[in-house]
N, C-alpha and C positions, 0 to 999 in steps of 0.2 A: 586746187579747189577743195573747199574744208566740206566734214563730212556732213553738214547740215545742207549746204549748197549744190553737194551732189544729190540727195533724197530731193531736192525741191525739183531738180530738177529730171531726177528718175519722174517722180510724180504729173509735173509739167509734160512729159515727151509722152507719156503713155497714157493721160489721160486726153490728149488731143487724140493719138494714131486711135484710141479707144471710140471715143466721137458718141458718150451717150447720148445727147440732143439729137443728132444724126442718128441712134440708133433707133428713137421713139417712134417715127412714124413708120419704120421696117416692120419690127416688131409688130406693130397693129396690123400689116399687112400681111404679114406670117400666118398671126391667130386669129384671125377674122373668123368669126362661127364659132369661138371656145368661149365656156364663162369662166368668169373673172378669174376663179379656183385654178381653170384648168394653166389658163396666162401663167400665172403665178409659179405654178408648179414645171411650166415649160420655162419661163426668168430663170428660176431656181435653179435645175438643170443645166440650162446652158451655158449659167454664169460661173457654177463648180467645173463644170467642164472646160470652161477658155479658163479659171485660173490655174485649173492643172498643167492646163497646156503650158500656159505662160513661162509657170515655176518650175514646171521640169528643162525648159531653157534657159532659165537664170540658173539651174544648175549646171545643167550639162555642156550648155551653148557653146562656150569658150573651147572644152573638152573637145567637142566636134571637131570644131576649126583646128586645134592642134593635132588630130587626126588624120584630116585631111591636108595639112600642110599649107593652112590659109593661116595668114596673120592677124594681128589685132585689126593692125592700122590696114591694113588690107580693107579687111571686113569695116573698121570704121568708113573708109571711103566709101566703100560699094554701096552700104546702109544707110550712109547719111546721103547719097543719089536716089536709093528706092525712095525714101523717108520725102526729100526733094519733090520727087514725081507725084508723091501722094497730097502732098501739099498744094502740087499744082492745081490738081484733080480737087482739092476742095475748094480752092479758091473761085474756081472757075464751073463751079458746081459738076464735073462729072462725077464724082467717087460716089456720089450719090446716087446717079443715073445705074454705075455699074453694080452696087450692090444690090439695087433697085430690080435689076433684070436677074443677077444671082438669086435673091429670095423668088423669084417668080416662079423660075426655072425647078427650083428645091419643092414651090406647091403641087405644081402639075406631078414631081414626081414621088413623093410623098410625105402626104399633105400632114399626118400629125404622129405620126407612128415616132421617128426620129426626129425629128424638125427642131430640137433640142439642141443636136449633136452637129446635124447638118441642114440650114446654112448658118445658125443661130450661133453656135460655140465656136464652129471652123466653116466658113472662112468670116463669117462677120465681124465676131468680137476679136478672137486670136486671129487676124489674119496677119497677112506677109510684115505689115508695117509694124503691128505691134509685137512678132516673133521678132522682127533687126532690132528696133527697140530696146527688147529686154535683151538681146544678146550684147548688145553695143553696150546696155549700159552697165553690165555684170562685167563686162569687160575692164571699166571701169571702179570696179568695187569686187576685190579677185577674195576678200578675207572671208571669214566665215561669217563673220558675226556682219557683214558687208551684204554678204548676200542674203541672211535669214531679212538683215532693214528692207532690201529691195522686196525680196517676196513680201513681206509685210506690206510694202507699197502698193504690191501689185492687186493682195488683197482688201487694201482701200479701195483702188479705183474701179475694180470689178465689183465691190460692196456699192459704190457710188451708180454705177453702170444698175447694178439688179433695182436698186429704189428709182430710178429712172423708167426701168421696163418694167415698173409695178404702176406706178404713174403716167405712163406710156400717156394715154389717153387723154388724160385733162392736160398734160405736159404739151402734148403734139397742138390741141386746141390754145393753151396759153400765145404759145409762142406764134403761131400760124406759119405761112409761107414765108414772109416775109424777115418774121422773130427769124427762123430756121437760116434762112437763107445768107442773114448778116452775122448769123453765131457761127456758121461755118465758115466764112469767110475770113473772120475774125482769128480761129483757130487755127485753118488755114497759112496764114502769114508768118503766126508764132511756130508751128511747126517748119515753116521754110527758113524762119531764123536759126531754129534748132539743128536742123538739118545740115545747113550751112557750116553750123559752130563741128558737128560729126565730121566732117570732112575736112575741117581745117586741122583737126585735132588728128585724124588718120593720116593724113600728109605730113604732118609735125613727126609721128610714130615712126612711118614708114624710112623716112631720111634721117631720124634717129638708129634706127634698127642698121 
């Protein structure tokens, strides 16, 4: 895979498991009660915060696993099954439901103090699908100059993600239930294709190794 095809497809895998459309009407239901400023300032936040998360995995991620005594293709398998699962959950509208009851749970317990950090940065935007993501695909791209592209990437689609939770509002209204409902589905598919392609490539590793 040449190195323009693997960024497309860095880009592709983690601007799906990222799910801004899907993040827009959370988001509103987060800050319900803040003006405009405060939204802004809470996007802000959150979206530095899940891209640190991110890029400290595209660093470290691999490091870990060799630590731990887990493989590449190990980890490709396992990752491209989460990745799987998550896909399913979107096609089939739960992932929605479940982040739905996570932001709920995050207001009752509190409501603006951190709401930034948590559930907005972790587990919304960084959560489990787009940490195997970035680890799987740093995986993939072991150089240096390999992985400042990815972090680059990564700081696109969290760029991409923050104008979307700036827009939340007329975004959430454009698209309605229905917009919402076939963009996830949509994304959905693509990520179970991707997911598929992680597992066939971890299997390939694995019986190579």
């Amino acid at each position: 895979m040449s190195n323009i095809d693997l960024l497309v497809n860095a880009f592709t895998t983690l601007i799906v498991t990222i799910d801004p459309p899907g993040m827009a009407p959370l988001f509103i239901g987060l800050t319900q009660g803040m003006t405009g400023g405060e939204r802004k300032q809470v996007a802000l936040r959150g979206s530095i915060i899940a891209f640190c998360i991110l890029a400290a995995f595209a660093l470290t991620g691999a490091g870990i696993l060799g630590l731990l005594g887990i493989s590449m293709g190990a980890f490709r398998i396992a990752g491209g099954l989460l990745l799987f699962f998550i896909s399913f959950e979107m096609i089939f509208e739960r992932r929605q439901e479940r982040k739905e009851k996570t932001s709920e749970t995050a207001i009752t317990r509190d409501h603006l103090h951190n709401i930034a950090v948590f559930p907005l940065a972790l587990p919304l935007i960084a959560g489990p699908g787009a940490i195997s993501a970035t680890i799987l695909l740093a995986g993939d791209m072991p150089g240096v100059v390999d992985r400042m592209q990815l972090i680059a990437v990564i700081a696109i689609c969290i760029g991409l993600l923050y104008l979307v939770l700036k827009i939340a509002e007329r975004l959430d209204r454009f698209l309605g239930v229905t917009g919402r409902a076939i963009l996830t589905r949509l994304l959905g598919v693509l990520l179970a294709a991707l997911s598929v392609q992680f597992v066939v490539d971890g299997v390939k590793s694995a019986m190579a190794g």
